[in-house]
C-alpha positions in Angstrom: -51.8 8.7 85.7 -49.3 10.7 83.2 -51.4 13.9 83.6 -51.8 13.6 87.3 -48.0 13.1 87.7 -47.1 16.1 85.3 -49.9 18.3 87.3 -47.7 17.4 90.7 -44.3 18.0 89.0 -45.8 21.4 87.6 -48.0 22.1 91.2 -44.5 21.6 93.1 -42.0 23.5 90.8 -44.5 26.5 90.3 -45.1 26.4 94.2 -41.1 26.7 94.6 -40.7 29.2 91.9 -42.9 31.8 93.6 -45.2 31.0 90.7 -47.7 28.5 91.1 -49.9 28.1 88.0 -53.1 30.8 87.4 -56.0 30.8 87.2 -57.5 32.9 84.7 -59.3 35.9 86.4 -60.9 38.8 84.2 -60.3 42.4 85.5 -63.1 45.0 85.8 -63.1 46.8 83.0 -61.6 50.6 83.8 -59.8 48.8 86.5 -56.7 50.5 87.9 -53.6 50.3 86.2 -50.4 49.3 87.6 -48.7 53.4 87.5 -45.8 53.2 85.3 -45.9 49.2 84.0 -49.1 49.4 82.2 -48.2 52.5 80.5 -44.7 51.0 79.3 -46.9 48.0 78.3 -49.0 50.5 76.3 -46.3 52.4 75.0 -44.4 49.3 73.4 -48.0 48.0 72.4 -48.3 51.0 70.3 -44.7 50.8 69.0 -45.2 47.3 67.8 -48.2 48.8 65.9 -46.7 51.8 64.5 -43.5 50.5 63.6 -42.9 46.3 62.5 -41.6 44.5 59.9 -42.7 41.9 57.6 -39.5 39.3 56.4 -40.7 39.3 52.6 -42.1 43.0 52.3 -39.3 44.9 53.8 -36.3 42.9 52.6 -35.7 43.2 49.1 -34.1 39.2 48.8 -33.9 39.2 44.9 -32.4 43.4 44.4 -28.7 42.9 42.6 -26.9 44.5 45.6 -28.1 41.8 47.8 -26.9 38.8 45.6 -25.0 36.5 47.5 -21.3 36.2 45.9 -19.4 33.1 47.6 -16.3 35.0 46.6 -17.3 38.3 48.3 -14.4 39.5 50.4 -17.1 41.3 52.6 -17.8 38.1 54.3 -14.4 38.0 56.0 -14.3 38.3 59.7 -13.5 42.0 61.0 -10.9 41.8 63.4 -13.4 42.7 66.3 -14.9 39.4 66.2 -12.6 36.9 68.3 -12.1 34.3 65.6 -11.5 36.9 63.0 -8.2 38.2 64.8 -7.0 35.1 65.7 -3.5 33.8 64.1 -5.4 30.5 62.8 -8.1 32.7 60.6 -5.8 35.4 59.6 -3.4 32.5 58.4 -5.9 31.0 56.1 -5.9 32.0 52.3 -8.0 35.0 51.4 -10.8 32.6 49.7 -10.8 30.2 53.2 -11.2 33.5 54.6 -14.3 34.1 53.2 -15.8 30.4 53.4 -14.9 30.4 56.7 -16.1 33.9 57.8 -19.7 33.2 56.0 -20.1 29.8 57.8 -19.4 31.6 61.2 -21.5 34.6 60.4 -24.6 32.3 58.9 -24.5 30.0 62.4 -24.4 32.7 64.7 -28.2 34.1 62.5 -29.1 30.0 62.5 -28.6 29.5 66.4 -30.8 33.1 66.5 -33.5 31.4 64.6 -33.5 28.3 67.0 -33.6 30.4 69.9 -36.3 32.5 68.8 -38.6 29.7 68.6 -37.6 28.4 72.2 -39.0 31.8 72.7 -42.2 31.0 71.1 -43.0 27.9 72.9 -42.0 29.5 76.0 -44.2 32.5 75.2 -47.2 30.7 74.1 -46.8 28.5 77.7 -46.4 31.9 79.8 -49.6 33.7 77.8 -51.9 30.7 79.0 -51.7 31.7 82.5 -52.1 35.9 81.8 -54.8 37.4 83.3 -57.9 38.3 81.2 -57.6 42.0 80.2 -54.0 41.9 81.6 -52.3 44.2 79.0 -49.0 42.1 79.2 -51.3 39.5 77.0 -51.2 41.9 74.5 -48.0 43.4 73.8 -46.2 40.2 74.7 -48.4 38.7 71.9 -47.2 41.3 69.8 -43.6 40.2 70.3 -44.1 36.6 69.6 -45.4 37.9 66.1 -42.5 39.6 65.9 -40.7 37.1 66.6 -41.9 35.0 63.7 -41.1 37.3 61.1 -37.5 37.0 62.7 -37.3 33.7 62.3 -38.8 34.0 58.9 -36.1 36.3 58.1 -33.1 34.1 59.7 -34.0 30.9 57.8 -33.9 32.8 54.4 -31.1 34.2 54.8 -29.7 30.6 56.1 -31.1 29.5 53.1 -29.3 31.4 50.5 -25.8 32.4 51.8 -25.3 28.9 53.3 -27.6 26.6 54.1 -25.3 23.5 55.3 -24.4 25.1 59.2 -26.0 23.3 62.2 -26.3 26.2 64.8 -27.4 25.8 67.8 -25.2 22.7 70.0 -27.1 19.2 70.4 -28.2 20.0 74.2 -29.6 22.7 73.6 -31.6 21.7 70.9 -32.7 18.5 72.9 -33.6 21.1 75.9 -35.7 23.3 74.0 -39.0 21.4 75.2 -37.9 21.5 78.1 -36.9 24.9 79.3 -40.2 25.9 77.1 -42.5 24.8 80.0 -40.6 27.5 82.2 -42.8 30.1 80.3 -45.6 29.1 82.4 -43.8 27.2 85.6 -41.4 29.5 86.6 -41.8 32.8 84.0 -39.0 34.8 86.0 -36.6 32.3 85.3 -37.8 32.1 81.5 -37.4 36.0 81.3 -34.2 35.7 82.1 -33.5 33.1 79.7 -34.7 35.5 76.9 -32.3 37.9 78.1 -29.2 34.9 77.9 -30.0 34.5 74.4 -31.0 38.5 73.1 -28.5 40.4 75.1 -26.0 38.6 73.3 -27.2 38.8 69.9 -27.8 42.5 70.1 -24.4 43.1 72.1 -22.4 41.5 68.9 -24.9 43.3 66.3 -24.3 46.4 67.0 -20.6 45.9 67.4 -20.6 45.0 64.2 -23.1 47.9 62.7 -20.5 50.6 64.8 -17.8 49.1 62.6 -19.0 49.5 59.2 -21.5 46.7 58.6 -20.6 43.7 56.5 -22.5 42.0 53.7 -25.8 44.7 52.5 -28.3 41.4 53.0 -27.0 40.7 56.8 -26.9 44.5 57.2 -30.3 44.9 56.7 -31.0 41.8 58.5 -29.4 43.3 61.7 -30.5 46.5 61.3 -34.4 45.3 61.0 -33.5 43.1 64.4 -31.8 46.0 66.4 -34.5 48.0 66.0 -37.3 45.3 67.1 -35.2 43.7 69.7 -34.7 46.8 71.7 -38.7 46.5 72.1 -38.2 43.0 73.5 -35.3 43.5 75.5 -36.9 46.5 77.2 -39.9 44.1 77.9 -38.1 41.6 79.6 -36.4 44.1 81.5 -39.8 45.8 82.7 -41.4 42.3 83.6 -38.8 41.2 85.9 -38.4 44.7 87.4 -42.2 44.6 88.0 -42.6 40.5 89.0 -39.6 39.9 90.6 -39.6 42.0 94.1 -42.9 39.6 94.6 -41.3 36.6 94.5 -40.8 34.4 97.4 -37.4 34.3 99.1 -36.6 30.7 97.5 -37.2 31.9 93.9 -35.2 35.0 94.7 -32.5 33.2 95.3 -32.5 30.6 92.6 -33.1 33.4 90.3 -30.1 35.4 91.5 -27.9 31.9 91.1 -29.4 30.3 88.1 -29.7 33.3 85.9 -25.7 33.5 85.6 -26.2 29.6 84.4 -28.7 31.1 81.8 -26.3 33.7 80.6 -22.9 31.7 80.2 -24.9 28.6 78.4 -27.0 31.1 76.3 -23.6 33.2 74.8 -21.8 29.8 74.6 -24.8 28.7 72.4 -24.9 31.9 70.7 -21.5 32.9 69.7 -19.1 29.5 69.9 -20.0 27.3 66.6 -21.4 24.2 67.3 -18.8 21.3 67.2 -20.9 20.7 63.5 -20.1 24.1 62.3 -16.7 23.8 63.1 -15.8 20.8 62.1 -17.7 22.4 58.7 -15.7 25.1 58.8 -12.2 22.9 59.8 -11.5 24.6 62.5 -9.6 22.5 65.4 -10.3 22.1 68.4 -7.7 24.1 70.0 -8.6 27.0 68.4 -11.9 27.1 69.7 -10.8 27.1 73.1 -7.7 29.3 72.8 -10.8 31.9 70.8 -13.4 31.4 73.4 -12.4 29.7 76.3 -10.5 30.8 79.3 -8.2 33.5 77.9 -8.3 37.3 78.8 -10.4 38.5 75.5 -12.9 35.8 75.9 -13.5 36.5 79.5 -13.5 40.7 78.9 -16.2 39.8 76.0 -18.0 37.5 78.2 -18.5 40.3 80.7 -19.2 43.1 78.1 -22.2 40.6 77.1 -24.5 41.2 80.2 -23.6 44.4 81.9 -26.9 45.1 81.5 -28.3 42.2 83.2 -26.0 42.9 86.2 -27.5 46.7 86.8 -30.8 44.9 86.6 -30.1 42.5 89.2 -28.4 45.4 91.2 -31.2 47.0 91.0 -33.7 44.3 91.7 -31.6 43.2 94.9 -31.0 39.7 93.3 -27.0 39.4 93.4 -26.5 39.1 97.2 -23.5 37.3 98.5 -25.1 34.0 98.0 -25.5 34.4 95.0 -22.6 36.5 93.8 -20.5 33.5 93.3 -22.6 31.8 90.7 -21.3 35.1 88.9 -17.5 34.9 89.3 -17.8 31.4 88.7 -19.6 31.2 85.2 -17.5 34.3 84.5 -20.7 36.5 83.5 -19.7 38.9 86.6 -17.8 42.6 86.0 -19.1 46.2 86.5 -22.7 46.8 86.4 -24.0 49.3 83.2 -24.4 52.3 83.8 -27.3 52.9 81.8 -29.1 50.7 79.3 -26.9 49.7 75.9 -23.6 51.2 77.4 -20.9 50.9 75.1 -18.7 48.1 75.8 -15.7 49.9 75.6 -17.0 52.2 78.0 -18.5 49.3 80.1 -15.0 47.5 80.3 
């Protein structure tokens, strides 16, 4: 009776999303490729071949310039992150400073790691329903391996520079199961998901690589994960560009409207501490929201956060008046990119 029910709820969502479940179906071999995707697909293949990284080869966790110094003055807050310019962190003594800016810097790689394995069990759900001989099986696959070295990498470093944050908020760590079953009932949606929580990561990353770096351990960290994610951002991209003209009217519109949903909850979850981390780090309540919430900074870095994601969507025909709204109101609209990884300050 359970199965039967959960077969209907996933027959009826897939059949709404545009993307009822497959079958698997093997491809002649030497069949014709899909022009342009399946050689991007082969191209990143071979990238992920040529070029990965392993979390305990190519980190050296134990060298003496990596040693984590709770009195390091390198873990303070550069002034482009929102909390480190704010009156309230720039008023607290030079060692709160530092406690303060390691605990914010450590949940923002914590939530990463969480989100990383929604991507998994998401991942593993959308591979069940790939075609035999369907090259997306393997380079996807090669991302989800990836993606476990990044995890790897995010709880060690959790471990040792401060291994009492929370990260990620309570819903979305109770919605993980959840929105893993998109994967394989409605992998548009799911796609975009990925990009709510990687854009973001990647956006404040490099932001902070531009400016100097900070600690040599995170440095290397981030530098290891800008160079991998790139891969996996450019995959998500290429999926929807290639899926999402198919998709039936219905699922085009609930992607155009739902994927603004995606992005606001995924930054939120991303780069505002969990009420936990904050109440670990003593910061009030007020402060968070005059930081993050409706003020003119928040709202510019909001929209710096997903300018790619709106030329996408141009692109793809999927922000049309009906759904332009869901936009403005989540405050994840602005100008479009340009071109992929614009500068922010040239994206503004």
């Amino acid at each position: 009776m359970v199965v039967q029910t959960l077969r209907s709820i996933g027959g009826y969502v897939g059949a709404v999303a545009g993307t009822p479940v497959r079958m698997i179906r093997p491809q002649p071999f030497g069949a014709q490729p899909r022009r342009a995707y399946d050689e991007t697909l082969r191209t990143l293949s071979e990238a992920s071949v040529e070029k990965y990284f392993n979390a305990f080869k190519d980190i050296d966790w134990d060298a003496p310039e990596m040693a984590i110094d709770e009195d390091d003055e390198r873990w303070i807050l550069p002034p482009l992150d929102l909390l480190g310019a704010h009156p309230w962190y720039q008023s607290l003594p030079k060692a709160r400073q530092i406690e303060v800016g390691r605990h914010r810097l450590t949940a923002i790689v914590k939530t990463g790691s969480q989100f990383e394995q929604l991507l998994l069990l998401g991942g593993t759900q959308f591979l069940m329903g790939v075609d035999n001989g369907d090259p997306e099986f393997r380079y996807f696959m090669h991302e989800l391996t990836e993606e476990t070295h990044h995890i790897q990498m995010f709880q060690e470093f959790t471990n040792r520079v401060c291994p009492d944050v929370a990260g990620a908020p309570g819903w979305l760590m109770r919605s993980i199961p959840l929105v893993g079953h998109l994967g394989g009932l409605y992998p548009a949606l799911f796609f975009a998901i990925i990009l709510a929580g990687e854009e973001p990561i990647d956006h404040v990353q490099k932001e902070v690589m531009r400016s100097g770096g900070t600690h040599p351990l995170l440095d290397r960290i981030m530098a290891i994960h800008i160079a991998e994610e790139a891969r996996h951002i450019g995959f998500a991209h290429a999926w929807l560009e290639e899926h999402a003209p198919s998709l039936n009217p219905v699922s085009r519109l609930a992607l155009g409207i739902l994927t603004p949903l995606a992005m606001r909850l995924g930054s939120d979850a991303i780069i505002v501490p969990s009420r936990a981390d904050r109440e670990l780090m003593g910061m009030p309540d007020s402060v968070a929201r005059e930081v993050w919430g409706t003020g003119p900074e928040a709202a510019a870095f909001r929209r710096h956060l997903f300018a790619d994601v709106r030329m996408l969507f141009d692109n793809l025909g999927l922000r049309t008046p009906l759904a332009r709204w869901s936009w403005r109101v989540l405050g994840v609209d602005g100008r479009p990119a340009r071109f992929r990884a614009e500068p922010p300050t040239v994206a503004a």
